[in-house]
C-alpha positions in Angstrom: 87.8 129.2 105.3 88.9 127.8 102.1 87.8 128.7 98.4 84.4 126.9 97.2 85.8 123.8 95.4 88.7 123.3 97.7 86.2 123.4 101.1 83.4 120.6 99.0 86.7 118.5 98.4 87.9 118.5 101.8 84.3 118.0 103.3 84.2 114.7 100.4 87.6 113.5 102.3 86.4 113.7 105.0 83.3 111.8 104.8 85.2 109.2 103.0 88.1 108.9 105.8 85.0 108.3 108.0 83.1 106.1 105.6 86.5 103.9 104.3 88.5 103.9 107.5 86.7 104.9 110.6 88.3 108.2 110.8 87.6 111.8 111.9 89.5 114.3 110.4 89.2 117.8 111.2 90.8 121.5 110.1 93.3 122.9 111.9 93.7 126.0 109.9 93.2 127.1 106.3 93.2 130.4 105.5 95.3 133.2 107.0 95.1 136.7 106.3 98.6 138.2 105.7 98.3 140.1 109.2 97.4 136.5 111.0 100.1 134.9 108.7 102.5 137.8 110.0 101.7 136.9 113.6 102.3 133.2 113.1 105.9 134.0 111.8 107.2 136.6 113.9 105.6 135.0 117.4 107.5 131.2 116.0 110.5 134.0 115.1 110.5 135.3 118.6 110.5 131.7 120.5 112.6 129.7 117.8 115.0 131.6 116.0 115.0 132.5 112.2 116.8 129.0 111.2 114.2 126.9 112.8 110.8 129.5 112.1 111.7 129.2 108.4 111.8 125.4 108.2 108.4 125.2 109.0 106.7 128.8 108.9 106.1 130.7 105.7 106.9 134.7 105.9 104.1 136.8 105.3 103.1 137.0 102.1 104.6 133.3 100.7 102.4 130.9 102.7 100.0 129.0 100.8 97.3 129.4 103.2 97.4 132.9 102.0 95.8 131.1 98.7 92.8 129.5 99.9 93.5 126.1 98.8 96.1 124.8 101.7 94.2 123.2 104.9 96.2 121.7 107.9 94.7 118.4 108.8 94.6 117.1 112.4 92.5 114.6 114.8 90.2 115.9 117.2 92.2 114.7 120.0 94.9 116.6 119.1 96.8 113.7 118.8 100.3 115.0 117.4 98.9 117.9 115.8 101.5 119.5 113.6 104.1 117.4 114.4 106.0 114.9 112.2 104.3 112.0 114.0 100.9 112.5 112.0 102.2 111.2 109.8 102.7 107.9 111.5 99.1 107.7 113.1 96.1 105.8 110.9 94.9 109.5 109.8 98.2 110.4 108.3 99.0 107.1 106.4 95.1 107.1 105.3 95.7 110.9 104.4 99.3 110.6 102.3 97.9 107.1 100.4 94.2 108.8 99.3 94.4 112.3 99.3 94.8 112.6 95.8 91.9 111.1 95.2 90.4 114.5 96.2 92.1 116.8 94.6 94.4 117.4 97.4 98.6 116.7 97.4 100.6 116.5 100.7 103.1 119.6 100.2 105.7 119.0 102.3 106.9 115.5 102.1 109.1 114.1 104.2 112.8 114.0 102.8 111.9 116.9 100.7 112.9 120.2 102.0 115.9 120.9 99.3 113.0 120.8 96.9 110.3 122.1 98.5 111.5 124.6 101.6 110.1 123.2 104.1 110.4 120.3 106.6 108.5 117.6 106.7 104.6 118.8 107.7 102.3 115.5 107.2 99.3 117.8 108.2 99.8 120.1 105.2 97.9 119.7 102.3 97.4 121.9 99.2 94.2 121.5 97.1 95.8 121.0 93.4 92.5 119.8 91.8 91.7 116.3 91.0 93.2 116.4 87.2 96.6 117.5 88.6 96.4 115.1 91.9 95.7 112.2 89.7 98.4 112.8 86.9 101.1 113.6 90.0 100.1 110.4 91.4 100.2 108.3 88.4 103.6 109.5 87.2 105.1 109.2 91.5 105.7 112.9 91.1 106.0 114.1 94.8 106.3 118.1 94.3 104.8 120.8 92.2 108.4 121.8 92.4 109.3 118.5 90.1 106.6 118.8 88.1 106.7 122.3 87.3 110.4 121.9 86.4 110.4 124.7 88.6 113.9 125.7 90.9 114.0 123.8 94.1 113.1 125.7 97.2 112.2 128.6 96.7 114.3 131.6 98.2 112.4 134.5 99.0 113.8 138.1 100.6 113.4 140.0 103.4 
């Protein structure tokens, strides 16, 4: 489930990943209710330590799929699904070079986790709307972070 315009966005990307470049995209999760979102974390908590969990899992209560608007992107094969090797397969280059296109921005950038929090997730993608998208694009602006002039990763509390 994602919020009206961000769903008709992702369904437009979709057709035109298949249209332009012969590729199926799919969802692999969009929104989380904070009790699924609590799950997530404290069963990645319990197998990977807090160190590793918080490189790549939001506490309950801070992860943007909380919001509606962030949608993990895979292949129906499964093919590296949410792993840093998406982005390296035709769907994740086609994905990080047109996204924006749509309204949508790839979150987590590689390179990036002093800014943004997060390691590198090529499967993560926020829904911004296409005003924003297009303007971050234009200027090479890779974070909201940047463009916000907000502080760089966020640091939340217990």
């Amino acid at each position: 489930t994602l919020r009206a315009e961000a769903a008709d966005a992702l369904v437009a990307m979709f057709d035109a990943a298949r249209s332009e470049a012969g590729l199926t995209l799919q969802s692999q999760s969009a929104y989380r209710s904070y009790t699924t979102q609590q799950s997530i974390f404290t069963d990645r908590l319990a197998r990977e330590g807090r160190e590793r969990t918080e490189l790549f899992s939001a506490r309950p209560g801070h992860s943007e799929h909380q919001t509606g608007l962030a949608v993990d992107i895979g292949l129906p094969s499964g093919e590296c699904s949410f792993n840093a090797c998406f982005g390296e397969t035709s769907a994740g280059i086609w994905l990080a070079e047109n996204a924006h296109r749509f309204g949508f921005l790839l979150r987590y950038p590689d390179g990036l986790q002093p800014i943004v929090g997060f390691g590198y997730e090529p499967w993560h993608f926020r829904y911004i709307g296409p005003e924003l998208a297009a303007e971050m694009h234009e200027q090479g602006i890779a974070t909201l972070e940047e463009f916000f002039g907000l502080p760089a990763a966020p640091d939340y509390v217990d």
